[in-house]
C-alpha positions in Angstrom: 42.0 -116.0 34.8 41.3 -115.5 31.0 41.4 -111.8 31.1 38.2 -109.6 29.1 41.0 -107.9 26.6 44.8 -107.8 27.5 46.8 -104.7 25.2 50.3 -105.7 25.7 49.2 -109.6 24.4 46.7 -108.3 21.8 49.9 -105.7 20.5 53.0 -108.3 21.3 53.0 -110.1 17.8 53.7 -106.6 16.4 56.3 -105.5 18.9 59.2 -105.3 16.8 57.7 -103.9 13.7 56.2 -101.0 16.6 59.9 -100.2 17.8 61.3 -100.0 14.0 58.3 -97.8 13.1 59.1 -95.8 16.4 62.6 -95.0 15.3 61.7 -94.3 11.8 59.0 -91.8 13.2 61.6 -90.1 15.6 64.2 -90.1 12.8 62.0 -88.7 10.7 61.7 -85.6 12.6 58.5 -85.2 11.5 55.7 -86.0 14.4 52.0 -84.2 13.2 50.9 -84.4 9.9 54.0 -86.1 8.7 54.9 -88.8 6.3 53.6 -91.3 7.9 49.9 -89.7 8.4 49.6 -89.0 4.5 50.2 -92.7 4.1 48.0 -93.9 6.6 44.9 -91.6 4.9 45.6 -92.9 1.8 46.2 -96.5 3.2 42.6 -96.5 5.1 40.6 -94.5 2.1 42.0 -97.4 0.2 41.0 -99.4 2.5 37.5 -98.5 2.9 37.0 -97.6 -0.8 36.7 -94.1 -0.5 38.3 -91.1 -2.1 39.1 -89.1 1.1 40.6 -89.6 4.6 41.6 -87.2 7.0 43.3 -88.4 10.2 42.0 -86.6 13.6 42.9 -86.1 17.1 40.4 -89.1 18.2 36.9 -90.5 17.1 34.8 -87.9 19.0 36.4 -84.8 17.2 36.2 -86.7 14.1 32.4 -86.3 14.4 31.9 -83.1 15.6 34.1 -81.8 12.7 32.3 -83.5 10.3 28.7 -81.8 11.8 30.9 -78.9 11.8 32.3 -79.1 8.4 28.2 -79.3 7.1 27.8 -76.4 9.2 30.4 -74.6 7.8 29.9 -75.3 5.0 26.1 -73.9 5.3 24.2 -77.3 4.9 23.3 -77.4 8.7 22.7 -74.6 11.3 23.1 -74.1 14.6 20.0 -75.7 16.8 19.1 -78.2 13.7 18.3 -81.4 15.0 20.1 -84.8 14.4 18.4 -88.5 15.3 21.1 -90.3 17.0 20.1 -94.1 18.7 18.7 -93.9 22.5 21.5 -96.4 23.5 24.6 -95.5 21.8 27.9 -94.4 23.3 27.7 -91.0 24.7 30.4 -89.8 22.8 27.9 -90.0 19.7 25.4 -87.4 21.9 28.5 -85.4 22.7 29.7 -84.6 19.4 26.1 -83.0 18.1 26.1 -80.8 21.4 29.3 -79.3 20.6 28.7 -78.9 17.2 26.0 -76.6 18.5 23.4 -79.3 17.3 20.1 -81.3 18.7 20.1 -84.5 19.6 17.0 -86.5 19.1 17.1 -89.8 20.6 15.7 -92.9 18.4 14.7 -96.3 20.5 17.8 -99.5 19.1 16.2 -102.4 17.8 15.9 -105.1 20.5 17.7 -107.4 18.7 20.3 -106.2 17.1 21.4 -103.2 19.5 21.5 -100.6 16.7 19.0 -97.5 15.3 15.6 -99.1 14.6 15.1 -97.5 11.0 11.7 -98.6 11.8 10.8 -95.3 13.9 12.9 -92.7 12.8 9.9 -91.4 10.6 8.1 -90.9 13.9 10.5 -88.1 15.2 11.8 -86.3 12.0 10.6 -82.8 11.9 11.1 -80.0 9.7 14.3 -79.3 11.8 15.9 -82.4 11.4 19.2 -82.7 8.7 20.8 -85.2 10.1 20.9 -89.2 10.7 23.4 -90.0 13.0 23.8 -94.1 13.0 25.9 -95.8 15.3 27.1 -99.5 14.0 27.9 -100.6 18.1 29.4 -103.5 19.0 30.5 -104.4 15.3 27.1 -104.7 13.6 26.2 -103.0 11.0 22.8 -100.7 11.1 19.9 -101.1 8.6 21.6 -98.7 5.8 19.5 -99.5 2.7 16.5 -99.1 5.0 18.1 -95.4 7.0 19.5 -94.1 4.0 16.1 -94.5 1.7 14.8 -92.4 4.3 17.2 -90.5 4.4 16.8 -89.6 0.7 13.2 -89.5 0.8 13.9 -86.5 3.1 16.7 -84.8 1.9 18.2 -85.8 4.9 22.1 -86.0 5.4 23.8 -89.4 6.7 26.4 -89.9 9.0 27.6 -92.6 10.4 30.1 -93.4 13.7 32.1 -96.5 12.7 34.1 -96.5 16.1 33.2 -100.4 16.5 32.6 -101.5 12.6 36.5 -101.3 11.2 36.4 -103.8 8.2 32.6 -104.6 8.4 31.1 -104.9 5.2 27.4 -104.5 3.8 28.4 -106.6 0.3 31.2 -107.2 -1.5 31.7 -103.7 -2.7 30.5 -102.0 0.2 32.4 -101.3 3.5 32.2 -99.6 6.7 33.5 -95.8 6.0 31.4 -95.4 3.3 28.4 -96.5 3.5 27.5 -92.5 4.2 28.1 -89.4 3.2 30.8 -89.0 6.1 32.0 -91.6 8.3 33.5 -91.1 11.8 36.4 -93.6 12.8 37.8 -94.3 16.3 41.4 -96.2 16.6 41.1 -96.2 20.4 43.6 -99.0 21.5 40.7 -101.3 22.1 39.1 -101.2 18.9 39.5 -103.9 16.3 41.5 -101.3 13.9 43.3 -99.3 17.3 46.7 -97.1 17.6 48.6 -96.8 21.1 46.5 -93.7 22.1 44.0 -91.8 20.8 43.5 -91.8 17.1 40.7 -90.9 14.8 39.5 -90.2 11.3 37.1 -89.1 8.7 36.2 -90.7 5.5 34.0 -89.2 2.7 33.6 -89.1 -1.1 32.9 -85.6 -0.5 35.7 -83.3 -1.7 34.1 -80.1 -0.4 33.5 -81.4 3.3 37.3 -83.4 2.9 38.9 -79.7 2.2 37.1 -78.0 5.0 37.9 -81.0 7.8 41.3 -80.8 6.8 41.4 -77.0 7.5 39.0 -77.5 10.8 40.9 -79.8 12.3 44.2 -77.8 12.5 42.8 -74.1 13.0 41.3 -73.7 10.1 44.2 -72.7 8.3 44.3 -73.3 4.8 47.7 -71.7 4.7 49.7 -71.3 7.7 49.0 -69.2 10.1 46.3 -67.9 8.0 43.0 -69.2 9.4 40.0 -68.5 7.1 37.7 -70.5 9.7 37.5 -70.9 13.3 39.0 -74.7 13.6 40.1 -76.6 16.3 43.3 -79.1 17.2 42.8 -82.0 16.5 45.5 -83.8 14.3 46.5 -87.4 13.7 50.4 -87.8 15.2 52.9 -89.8 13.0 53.4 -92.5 15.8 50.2 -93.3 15.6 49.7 -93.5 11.9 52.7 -95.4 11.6 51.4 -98.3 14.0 47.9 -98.0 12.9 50.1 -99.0 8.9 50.8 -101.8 10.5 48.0 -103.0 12.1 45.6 -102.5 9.0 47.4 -105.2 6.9 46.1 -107.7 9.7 42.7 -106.1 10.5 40.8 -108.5 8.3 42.5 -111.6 9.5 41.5 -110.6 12.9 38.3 -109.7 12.4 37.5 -113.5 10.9 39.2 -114.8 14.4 36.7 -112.5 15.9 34.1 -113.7 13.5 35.4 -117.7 14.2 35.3 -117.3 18.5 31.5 -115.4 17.9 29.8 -118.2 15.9 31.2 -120.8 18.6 29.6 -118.9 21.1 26.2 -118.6 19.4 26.1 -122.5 18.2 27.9 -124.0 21.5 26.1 -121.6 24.3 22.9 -123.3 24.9 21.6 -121.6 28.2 18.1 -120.4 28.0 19.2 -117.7 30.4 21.6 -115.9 28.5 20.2 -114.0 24.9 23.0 -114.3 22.5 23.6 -111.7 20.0 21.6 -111.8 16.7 24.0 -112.4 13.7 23.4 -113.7 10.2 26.6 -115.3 9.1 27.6 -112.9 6.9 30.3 -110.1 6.9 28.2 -107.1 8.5 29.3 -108.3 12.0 33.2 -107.3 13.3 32.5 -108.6 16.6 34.4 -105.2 18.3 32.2 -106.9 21.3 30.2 -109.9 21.3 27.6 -108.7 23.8 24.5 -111.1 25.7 22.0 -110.1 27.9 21.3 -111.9 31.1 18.0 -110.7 33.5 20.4 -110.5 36.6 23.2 -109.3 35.5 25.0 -108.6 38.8 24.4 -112.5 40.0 25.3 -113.4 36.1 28.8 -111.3 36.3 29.7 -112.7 39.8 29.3 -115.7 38.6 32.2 -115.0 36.0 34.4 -113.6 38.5 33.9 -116.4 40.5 35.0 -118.7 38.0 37.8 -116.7 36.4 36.3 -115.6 33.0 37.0 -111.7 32.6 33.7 -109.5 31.4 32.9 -106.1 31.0 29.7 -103.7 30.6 28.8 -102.2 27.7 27.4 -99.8 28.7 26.1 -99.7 32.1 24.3 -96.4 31.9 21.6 -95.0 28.9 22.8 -91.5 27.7 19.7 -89.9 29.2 20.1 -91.0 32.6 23.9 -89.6 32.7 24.2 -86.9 34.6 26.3 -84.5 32.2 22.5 -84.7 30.1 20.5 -84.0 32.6 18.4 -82.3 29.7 17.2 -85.7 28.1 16.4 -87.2 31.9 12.8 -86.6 32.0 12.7 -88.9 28.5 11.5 -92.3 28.7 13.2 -95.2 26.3 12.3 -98.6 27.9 14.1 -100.5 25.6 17.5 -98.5 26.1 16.9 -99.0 29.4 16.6 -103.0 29.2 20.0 -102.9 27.2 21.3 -101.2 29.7 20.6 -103.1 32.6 20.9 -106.5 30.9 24.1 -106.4 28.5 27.4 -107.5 29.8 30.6 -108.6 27.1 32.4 -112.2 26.6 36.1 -112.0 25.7 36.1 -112.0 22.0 39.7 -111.1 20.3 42.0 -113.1 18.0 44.3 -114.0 21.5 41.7 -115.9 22.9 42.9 -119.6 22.2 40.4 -122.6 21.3 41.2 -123.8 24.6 40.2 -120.7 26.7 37.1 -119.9 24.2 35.9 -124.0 25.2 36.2 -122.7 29.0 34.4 -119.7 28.2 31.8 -121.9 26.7 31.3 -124.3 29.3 31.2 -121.7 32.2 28.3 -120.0 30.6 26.6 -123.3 30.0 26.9 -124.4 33.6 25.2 -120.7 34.5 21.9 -121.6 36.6 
C-alpha cells in the first residue's frame, strides 16, 4: 500500500533534532510565549518578508483575530460583509461568523480551484470591507487582479495561507504577505506543520500586530490588566521549537512536491482524469495535488483496489453543511462540481520515484 500521507515517516528524518528541542523546551521551563515562540515569529516574518508575526493557538483563531483586530480596531463592524470563495475550507466561513461578520460566498474558478476575481464585482455592496482569499491546495489566488479591486474599493485584503507555506508570486513576493494580514495554519499535515495545532498571523501592519498580540492572550497589554475582550489562543514553545526546525527544510520540500506534481501532470495521460492547472512557476506548493474524475466513488475504489492511498478534499460545499444551514438555500454549481469530483494523489517529499511511477501507471490504466 503506498499510504495518502504517513506523519511519523514524513517527521522521522527530524526525530532526533525533535527530542533535543523537546528537552531544551522542558528545561527551559518556559512553555507559552517562551523563548522559543519569539524566535519562531521572527524566524517566519523573516521568512515570509514581513515585519510582524504573531504565533496563535491554530489557523482558525489566527483569522478570526485578525477580522477581530480590524474590528477592534474600528475599521470593520459587526454585520459588515466579507467575500470568502464558495468552495473553500469551512474553517474560512467559520472564522467571519465568529468574528460577528457576513460571509458572502464567491463562485472558485473551474480551473484553478481558488476565488474567481472575475465576479467579485458582482456581489460587493456598500457593506462589504473585506476580501477573504483562500490560496487551497497550494495555489496561489489571482492577487494583482483581487487586490486592484480591492483598492479600487477601499476594500481590506486578507488572505488564509493554511495550504500556500513558501508559495511565491515573484521573486520578492511570498505567501504571508501578499495582504494586508495573512492567516497561517501549521496543522501537522501542512507543508510548513508542528505536532499539533499551531497557527499565526503575519502583517506589515504595526497597529493590527499590537492589538493581535493583546487579543490573542486576553487582551492584556499588561498582565492581568485586559484593556480588550481577547481570547486564548497562544502559540506553545514545543511547537515553535519544532516548527524552527522544520522551516529550514520547507523550501526543499516544497520543490520535491513541486518535482512529484509535474510528473504527474506530464506522465498522466488519461482523458478521464482533469489534472490540476499549473504554470511551472513557483505560485504552486502542491499542499495537495488534487484531480477531478466524473465518478469519483468507482475512480477511488479503483485506488483502493490497487493499493494507492487517496483522500477527498473536500467532500462537502460549505453551504450544504449542516452547521450553515443559513447559506443552504444558495445555489453555486460550480462549488458543487468541485465537490463531487475532486479526490487527492499522494504528493509529499517521502514519496519515492519508485512509488510516484506506480502511482502513475495505476491512474493510467484507470478505464
Amino acid at each position: 500500500m503506498i499510504p495518502f500521507l504517513n506523519l511519523r515517516q514524513l517527521n522521522s528524518k527530524y526525530d532526533t533534532a525533535f527530542k533535543n528541542a523537546y528537552r531544551d523546551v522542558l528545561d527551559s521551563g518556559y512553555y507559552i510565549l517562551g523563548k522559543q515562540v519569539s524566535l519562531f515569529e521572527h524566524n517566519y516574518a523573516s521568512y515570509c518578508q514581513v515585519v510582524h508575526c504573531i504565533g496563535t493557538g491554530n489557523g482558525l483563531d489566527a483569522l478570526t483575530l485578525i477580522l477581530k483586530g480590524y474590528m477592534s480596531l474600528g475599521k470593520i463592524s459587526k454585520g459588515d460583509e466579507v467575500i470568502v470563495a464558495s468552495n473553500t475550507y469551512i474553517a474560512t466561513i467559520l472564522a467571519v461568523k465568529l468574528a460577528g461578520l457576513t460571509p458572502i460566498l464567491v463562485e472558485p474558478d473551474i480551473n484553478t480551484y481558488n476565488l474567481d476575481s472575475r465576479l467579485i464585482k458582482n456581489s460587493l455592496t456598500p457593506n462589504t470591507k473585506v476580501v477573504l482569499m483562500t490560496h487551497l491546495y497550494g495555489q496561489l489566488c489571482d492577487v494583482n487582479a483581487i487586490r486592484s479591486i480591492c483598492d479600487n474599493h477601499q476594500l481590506i485584503l486578507i488572505d488564509d495561507c493554511a495550504q500556500s507555506h513558501g508559495a511565491r508570486l515573484n521573486s520578492k513576493l511570498i505567501s504571508g504577505n501578499l495582504c494586508d494580514a495573512s492567516a497561517h495554519s501549521f496543522y501537522p499535515t501542512k507543508n510548513l506543520g508542528a505536532l499539533g495545532d499551531a497557527g499565526a498571523v503575519t502583517t506589515n501592519d504595526n497597529t493590527l500586530a499590537e492589538r493581535i498580540k493583546s487579543l490573542r492572550n486576553y487582551g492584556f497589554n499588561e498582565r492581568y490588566v485586559a484593556d480588550y475582550e481577547g481570547v486564548n489562543s497562544r502559540l506553545d514553545d514545543v511547537q515553535a521549537s519544532i516548527l524552527n526546525i522544520k522551516l529550514k527544510f520547507l523550501d526543499d520540500d516544497n520543490a520535491s512536491r513541486q518535482q512529484i506534481a509535474r510528473r504527474y501532470i506530464s506522465e498522466i495521460q488519461n482523458e478521464a482524469i482533469i489534472l490540476p492547472l499549473y504554470d511551472n512557476s513557483q505560485n504552486h506548493v502542491f499542499h495537495l495535488f488534487v484531480v477531478r474524475v466524473a465518478n469519483r466513488t468507482a475512480f477511488s475504489t479503483y485506488l483502493k483496489n490497487n493499493a494507492i492511498g487517496y483522500n477527498i478534499h473536500y467532500p462537502v460545499a460549505p453551504h450544504k453543511q449542516q452547521a450553515l444551514q443559513e447559506l443552504s438555500k444558495l445555489s453555486f454549481p460550480i462549488s458543487e462540481k468541485i465537490h463531487d469530483e475532486v479526490i487527492s494523489l499522494p504528493c509529499h517529499p517521502m514519496l519515492t520515484d519508485t512509488e510516484v511511477s506506480t502511482i502513475i501507471n495505476v491512474v493510467n490504466a484507470y478505464k
